[in-house]
Every structure is written in C-alpha cells, then in structure tokens.
MIDORO-89810 format. One record per residue (C-alpha): residue number from 1; x, y, z; residue in three letters. Coordinates in Angstrom, 2 decimals. Layout:
<rs>
+-----+---------+---------+---------+-----+
|   i |      xx |      yy |      zz |  aa |
+-----+---------+---------+---------+-----+
| NUM |       X |       Y |       Z | ala |
...
+-----+---------+---------+---------+-----+
</rs>
This chain:
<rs>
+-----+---------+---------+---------+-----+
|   i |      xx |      yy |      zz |  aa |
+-----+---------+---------+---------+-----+
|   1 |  117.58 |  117.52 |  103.74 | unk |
|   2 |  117.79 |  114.24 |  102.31 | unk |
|   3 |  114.71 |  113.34 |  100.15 | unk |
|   4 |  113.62 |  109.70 |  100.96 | unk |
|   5 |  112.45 |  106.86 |   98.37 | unk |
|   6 |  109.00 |  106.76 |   97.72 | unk |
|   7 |  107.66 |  103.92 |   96.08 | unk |
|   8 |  104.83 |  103.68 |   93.76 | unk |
|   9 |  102.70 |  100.67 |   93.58 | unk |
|  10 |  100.20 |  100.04 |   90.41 | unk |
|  11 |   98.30 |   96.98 |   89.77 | unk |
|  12 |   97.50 |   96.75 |   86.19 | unk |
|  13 |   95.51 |   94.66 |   84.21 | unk |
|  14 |   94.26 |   95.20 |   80.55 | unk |
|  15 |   94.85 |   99.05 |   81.81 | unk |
|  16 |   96.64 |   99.92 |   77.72 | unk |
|  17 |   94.10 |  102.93 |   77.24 | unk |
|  18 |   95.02 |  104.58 |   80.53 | unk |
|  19 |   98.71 |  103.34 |   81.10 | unk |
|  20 |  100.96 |  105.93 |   79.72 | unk |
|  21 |   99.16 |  108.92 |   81.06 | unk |
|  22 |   99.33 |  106.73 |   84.69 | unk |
|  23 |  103.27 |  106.42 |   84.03 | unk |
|  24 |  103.54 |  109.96 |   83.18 | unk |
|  25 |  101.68 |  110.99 |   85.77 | unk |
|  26 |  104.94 |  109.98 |   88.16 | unk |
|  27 |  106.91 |  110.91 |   86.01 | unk |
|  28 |  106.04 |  114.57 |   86.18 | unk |
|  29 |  105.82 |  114.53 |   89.83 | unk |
|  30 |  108.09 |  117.61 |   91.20 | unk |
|  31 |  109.19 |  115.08 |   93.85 | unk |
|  32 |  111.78 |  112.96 |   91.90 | unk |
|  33 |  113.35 |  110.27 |   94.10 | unk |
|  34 |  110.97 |  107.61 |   93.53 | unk |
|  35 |  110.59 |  104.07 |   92.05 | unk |
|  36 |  107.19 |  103.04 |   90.19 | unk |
|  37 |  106.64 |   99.40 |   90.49 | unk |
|  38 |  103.92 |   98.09 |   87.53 | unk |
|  39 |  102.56 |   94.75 |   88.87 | unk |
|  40 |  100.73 |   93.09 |   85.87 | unk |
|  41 |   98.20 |   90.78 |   86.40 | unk |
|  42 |   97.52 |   88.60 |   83.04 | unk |
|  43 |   96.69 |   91.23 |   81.37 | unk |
|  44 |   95.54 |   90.03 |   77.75 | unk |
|  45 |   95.50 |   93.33 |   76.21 | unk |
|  46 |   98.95 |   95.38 |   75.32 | unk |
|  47 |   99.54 |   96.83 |   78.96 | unk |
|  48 |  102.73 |   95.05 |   79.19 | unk |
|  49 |  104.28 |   95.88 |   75.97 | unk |
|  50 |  103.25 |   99.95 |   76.32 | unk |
|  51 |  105.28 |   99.71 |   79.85 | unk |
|  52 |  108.03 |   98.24 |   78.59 | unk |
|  53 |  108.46 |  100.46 |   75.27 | unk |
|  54 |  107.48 |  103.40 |   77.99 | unk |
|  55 |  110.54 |  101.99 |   80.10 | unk |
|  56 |  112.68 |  101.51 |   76.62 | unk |
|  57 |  111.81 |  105.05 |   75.39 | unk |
|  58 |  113.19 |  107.33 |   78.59 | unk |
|  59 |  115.57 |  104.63 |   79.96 | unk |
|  60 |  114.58 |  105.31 |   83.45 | unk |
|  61 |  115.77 |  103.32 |   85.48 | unk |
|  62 |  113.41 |  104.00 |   88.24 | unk |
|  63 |  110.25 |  102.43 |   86.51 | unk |
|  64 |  110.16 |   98.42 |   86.86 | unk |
|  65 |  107.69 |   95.60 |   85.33 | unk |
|  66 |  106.71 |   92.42 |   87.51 | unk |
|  67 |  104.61 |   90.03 |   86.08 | unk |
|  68 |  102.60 |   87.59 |   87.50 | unk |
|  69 |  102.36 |   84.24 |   86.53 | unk |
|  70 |   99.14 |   83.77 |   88.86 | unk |
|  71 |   95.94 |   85.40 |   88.81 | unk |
|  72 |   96.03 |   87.39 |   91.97 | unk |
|  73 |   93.52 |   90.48 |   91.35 | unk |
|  74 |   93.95 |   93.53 |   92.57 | unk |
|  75 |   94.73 |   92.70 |   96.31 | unk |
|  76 |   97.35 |   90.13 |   95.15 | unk |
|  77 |   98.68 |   91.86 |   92.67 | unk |
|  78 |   99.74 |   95.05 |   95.30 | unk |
|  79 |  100.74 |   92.77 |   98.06 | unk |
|  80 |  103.24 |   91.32 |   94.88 | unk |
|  81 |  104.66 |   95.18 |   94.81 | unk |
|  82 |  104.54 |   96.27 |   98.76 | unk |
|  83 |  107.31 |   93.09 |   98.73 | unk |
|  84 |  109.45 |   94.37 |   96.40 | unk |
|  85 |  109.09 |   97.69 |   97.75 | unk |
|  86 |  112.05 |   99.61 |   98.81 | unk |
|  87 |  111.61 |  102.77 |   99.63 | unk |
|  88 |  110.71 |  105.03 |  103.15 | unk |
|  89 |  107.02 |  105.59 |  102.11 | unk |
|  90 |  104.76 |  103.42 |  100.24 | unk |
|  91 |  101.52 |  104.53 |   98.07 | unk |
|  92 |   99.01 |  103.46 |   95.47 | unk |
|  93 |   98.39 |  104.69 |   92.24 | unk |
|  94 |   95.50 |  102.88 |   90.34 | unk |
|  95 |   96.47 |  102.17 |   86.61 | unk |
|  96 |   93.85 |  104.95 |   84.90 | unk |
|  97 |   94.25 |  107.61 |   87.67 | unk |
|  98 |   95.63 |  110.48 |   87.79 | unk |
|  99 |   97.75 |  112.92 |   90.31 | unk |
| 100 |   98.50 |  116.72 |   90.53 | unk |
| 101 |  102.24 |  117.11 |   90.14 | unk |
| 102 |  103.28 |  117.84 |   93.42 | unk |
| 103 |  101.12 |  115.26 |   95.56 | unk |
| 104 |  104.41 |  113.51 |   95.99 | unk |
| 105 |  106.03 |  115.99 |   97.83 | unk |
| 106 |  103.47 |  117.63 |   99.46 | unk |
| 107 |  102.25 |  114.24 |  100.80 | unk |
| 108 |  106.32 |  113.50 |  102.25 | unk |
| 109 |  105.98 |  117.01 |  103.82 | unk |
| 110 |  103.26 |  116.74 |  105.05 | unk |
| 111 |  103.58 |  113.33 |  107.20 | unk |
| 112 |  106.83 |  114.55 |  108.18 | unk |
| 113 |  105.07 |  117.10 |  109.75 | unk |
| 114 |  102.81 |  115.70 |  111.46 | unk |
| 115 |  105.35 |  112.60 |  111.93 | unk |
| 116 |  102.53 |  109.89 |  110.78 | unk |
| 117 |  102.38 |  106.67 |  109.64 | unk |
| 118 |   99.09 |  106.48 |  107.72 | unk |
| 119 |   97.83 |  109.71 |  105.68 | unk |
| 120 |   95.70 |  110.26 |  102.74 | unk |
| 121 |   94.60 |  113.37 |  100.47 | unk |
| 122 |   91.69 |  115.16 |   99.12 | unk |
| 123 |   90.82 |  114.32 |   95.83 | unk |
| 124 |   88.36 |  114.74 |   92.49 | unk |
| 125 |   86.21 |  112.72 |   90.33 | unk |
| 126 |   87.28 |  112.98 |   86.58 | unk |
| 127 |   85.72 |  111.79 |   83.30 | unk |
| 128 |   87.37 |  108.83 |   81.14 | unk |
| 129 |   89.90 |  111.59 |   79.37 | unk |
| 130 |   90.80 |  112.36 |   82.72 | unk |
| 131 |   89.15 |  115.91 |   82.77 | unk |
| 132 |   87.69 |  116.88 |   86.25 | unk |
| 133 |   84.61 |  117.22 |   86.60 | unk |
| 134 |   84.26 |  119.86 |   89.48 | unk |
| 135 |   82.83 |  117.61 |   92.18 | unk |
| 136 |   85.65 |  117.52 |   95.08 | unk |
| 137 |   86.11 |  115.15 |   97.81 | unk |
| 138 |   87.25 |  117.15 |  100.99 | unk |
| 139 |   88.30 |  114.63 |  103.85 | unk |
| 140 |   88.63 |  115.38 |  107.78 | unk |
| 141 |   91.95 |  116.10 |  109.67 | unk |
| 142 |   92.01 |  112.47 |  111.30 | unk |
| 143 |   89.92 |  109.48 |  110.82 | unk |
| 144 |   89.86 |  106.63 |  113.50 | unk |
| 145 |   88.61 |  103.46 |  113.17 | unk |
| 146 |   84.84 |  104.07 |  114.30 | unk |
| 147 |   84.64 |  107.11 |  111.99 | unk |
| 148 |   86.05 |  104.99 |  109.01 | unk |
| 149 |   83.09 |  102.67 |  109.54 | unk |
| 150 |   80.82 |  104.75 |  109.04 | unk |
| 151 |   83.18 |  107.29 |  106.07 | unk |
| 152 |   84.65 |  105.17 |  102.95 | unk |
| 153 |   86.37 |  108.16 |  102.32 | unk |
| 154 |   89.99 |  107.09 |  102.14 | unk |
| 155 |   90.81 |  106.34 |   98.42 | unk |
| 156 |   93.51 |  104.44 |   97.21 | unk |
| 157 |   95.18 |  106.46 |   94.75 | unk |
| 158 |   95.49 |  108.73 |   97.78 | unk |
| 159 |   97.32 |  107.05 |  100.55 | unk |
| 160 |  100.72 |  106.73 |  101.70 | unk |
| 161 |  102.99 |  105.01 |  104.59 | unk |
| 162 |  105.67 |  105.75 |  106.52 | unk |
| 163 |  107.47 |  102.29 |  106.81 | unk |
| 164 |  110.00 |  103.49 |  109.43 | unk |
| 165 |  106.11 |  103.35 |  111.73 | unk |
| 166 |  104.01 |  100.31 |  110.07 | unk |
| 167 |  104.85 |   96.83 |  108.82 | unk |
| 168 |  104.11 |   95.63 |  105.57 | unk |
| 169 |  102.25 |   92.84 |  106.48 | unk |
| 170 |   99.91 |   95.23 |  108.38 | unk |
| 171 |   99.50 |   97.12 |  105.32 | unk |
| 172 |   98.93 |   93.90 |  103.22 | unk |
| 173 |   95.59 |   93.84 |  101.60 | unk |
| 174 |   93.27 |   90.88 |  102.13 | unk |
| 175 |   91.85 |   88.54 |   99.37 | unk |
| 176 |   88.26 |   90.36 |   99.92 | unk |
| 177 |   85.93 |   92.43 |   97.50 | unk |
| 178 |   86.57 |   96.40 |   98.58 | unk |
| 179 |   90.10 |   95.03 |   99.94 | unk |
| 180 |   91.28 |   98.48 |  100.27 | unk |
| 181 |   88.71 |   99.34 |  102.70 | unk |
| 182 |   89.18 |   96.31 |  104.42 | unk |
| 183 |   93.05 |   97.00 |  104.72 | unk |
| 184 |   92.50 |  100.61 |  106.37 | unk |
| 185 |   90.04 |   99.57 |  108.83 | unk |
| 186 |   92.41 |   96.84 |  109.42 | unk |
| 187 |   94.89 |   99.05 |  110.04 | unk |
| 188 |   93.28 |  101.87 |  112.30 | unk |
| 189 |   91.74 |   98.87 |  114.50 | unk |
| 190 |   95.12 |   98.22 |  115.06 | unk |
| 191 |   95.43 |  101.66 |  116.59 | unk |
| 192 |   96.39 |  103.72 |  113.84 | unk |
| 193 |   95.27 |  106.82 |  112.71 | unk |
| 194 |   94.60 |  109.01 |  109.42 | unk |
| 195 |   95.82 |  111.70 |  108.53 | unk |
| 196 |   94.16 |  113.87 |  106.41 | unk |
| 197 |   95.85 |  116.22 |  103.82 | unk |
| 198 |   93.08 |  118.14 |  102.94 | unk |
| 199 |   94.27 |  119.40 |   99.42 | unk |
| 200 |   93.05 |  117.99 |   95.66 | unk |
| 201 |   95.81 |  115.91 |   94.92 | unk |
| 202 |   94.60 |  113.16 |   92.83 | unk |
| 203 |   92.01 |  113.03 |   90.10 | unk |
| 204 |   89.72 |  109.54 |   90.10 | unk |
| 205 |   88.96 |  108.46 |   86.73 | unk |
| 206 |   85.16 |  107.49 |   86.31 | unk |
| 207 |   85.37 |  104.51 |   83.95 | unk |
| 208 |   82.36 |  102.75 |   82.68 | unk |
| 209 |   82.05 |   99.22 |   83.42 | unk |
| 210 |   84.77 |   99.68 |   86.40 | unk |
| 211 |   83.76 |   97.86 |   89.94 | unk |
| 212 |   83.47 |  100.77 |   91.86 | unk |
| 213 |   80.97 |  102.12 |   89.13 | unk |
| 214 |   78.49 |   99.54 |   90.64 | unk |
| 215 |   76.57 |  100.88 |   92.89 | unk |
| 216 |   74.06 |   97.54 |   94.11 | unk |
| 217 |   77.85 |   95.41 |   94.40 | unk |
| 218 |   79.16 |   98.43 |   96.45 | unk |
| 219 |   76.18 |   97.89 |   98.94 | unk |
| 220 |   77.05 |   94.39 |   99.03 | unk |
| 221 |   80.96 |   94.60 |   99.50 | unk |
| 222 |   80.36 |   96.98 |  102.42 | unk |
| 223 |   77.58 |   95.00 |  104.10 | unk |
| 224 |   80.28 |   91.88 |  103.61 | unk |
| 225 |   83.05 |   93.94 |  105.62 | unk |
| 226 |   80.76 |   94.64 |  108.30 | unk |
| 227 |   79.13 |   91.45 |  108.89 | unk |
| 228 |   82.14 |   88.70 |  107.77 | unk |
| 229 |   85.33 |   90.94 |  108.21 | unk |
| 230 |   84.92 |   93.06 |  110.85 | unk |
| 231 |   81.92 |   90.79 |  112.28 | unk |
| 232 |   80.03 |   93.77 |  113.67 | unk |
| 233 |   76.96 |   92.82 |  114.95 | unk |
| 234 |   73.50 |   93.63 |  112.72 | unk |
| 235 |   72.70 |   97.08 |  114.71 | unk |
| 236 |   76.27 |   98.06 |  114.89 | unk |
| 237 |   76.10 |   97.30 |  111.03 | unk |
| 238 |   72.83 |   98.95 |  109.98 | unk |
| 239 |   74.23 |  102.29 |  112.42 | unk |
| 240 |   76.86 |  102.43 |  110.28 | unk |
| 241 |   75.79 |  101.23 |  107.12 | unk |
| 242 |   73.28 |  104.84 |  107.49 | unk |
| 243 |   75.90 |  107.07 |  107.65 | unk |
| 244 |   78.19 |  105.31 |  104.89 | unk |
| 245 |   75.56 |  105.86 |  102.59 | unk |
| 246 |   74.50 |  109.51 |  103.23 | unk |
| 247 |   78.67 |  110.32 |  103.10 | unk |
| 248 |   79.27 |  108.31 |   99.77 | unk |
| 249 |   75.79 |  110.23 |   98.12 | unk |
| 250 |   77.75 |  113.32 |   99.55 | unk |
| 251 |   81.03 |  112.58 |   98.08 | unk |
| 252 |   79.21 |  112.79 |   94.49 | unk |
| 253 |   76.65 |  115.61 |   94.55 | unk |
+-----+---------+---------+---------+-----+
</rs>
C-alpha cells in the first residue's frame, strides 16, 4: 500500500535549546514519507542557523526553513506552513516537544481505520530534558463539540488531518490567545468529530516561563473563548468553565 505524505508543521521562535532534539524527533519516526516544514518567527536567538546546519549536515531533502518577515506568533506562523503544506495529512509538532517513534504511523493507521478527518493521541507531561515524568493524559474515543467545551484535552503536538476530508482554511488557526483550542472547537462546530487514539504518543515538554505554564492567563484565555469566540452565554460559560477545570486539575495529578 502506498504510504501517503505527511506533513509536519513547527512554529519556532527562539526554540535553539530544544530544536535539534524536535528535528530528530521526525527524523526517527518509523514512518518515513514525510516533509517537516520549520516556520520561524523572528527568532533572535540561533534557531535558524541550528536548522539550517541540521538541514546541511544530513542533506535531507525533506526538512525545509520558511522565514517570516512579519511577526505572526504562533497562530500565524502555522497558518504560514498549513499553505505550503503538501502532503495527505497534516499535524503539529511544537518546537521543544517530543514524539514516540512510531506516532507517525500509528496515527496514518489509525485514521485510515476509522476513515477520519480529525484525530488526536494520548500523550505525557515531560521535564525540560524531555524525561517523562509518569503523569499520562488518556483521552476518550470521540470528542464532539459540547464535550470539547467542557475537555481542553486535545493537544497540539497530537493532532492530525486528513485533507482528502477538511479544508485548510477550516483548519486555519485564528489570531486569538489558546488559538489551538479555538481552531478545534471551530472545527467540531462545524460538524466534525475527534478521534481519539488512545496510546502515549507524544511527550509535552514542561518549560518554565512557557504560556501554557500560566495557570491565572489560562483561566483567562478560556473564559475569552467562551464569552468573545464562541459567545456562549454566562451560564452556558460558567457550566462549562466547571468541568474544564476539574478535567485540566485531572490531566496533572
């Protein structure tokens, strides 16, 4: 059976201590017929000149370097790879996570069994060095739109798309704080589903100082998407706002 492209997107920006291992871990992905598309944004530290003496070292032809001349943050900066995309499926990779070697092509296998368009994996917390820390993130077999409202479960690093079943400008992220979680509520509104491959595929690295790390701004992002994206109404929002905080305390005991 013909294995179809996959391509890899990774926003980076002053991401030089995590980089390499990010790059190699695609590169050691038992799934080979990929492209990983590095979208820098400004960065002002060496991120750009460890890619491309990364890219210079193996020659592979596979791994390419866009970089912006705008700011365009995170959201921006993956919309700017989705475009150049070219391959069947499309994922995420965040520039100082990690994956298990074969989330690649259990992932493929895995939509193609269950002939999807939106699925996402299991996943654990790691520390800076990338070691694991023990504390898994086990997901359910389909999410819907109402049960993502109230379950920020979905992580980046974890998704992928079928493109042959969703448009990229569905999957384009908007120019909000917690745009990813804006983008897959945008999507399952739209009818769409998740589906959950409930394996530890990808290993999220615990950074000081990173957004997510902030747990008051997290509050506010989420209230934000609930009130001035999805403009639920204040007991629709408080309803779910409950259960999105008892899940995301679960997610980390």
């Amino acid at each position: 059976m013909k294995k179809e492209l996959v391509s890899i997107i990774v926003p980076v920006y002053n991401a030089e201590k995590f980089i390499i291992e990010t790059m190699e871990t695609v590169r050691k992905q038992t799934y080979t017929n990929w492209e990983l598309i590095l979208v820098d944004d400004i960065s002002t530290d060496k991120s750009c000149q460890l890619i491309e003496k990364y890219q210079k070292k193996y020659s592979d032809k596979r791994i390419s370097l866009i970089k912006l001349k705008k700011k365009a943050l995170a959201a921006g900066a993956r919309n700017a790879g989705v475009k150049k995309a070219k391959g069947r499926y499309i994922c995420f990779l965040d520039a100082d996570d990690l994956w298990d070697k074969h989330k690649l092509e259990k992932q493929v296998a895995f939509m193609n069994t269950h002939n999807c368009a939106f699925s996402y994996t299991g996943y654990e917390f790691a520390d800076s060095s990338g070691k694991p820390l023990g504390t898994k993130v086990y997901i359910k077999e389909i999410l819907t739109y109402k049960q993502a409202l109230k379950n920020t479960t979905i992580w980046t690093t974890t998704v992928m798309f079928d493109m042959k079943k969703i448009t990229k400008k569905l999957i384009e992220m908007p120019n909000v704080k917690s745009e990813d979680t804006a983008c897959w509520w945008k999507i399952l509104r739209n009818g769409y589903k998740a589906y959950g491959l409930n394996e530890i595929l990808s290993y999220y690295r615990r950074s000081e100082g990173t957004l997510s790390a902030n747990k008051l701004e997290a509050i506010k992002r989420i209230w934000n998407l609930y009130r001035n994206v999805e403009n639920l109404n204040i007991f629709y929002s408080i309803y779910n706002f409950c259960y999105y905080a008892m899940n995301a305390v679960k997610r980390r005991i």
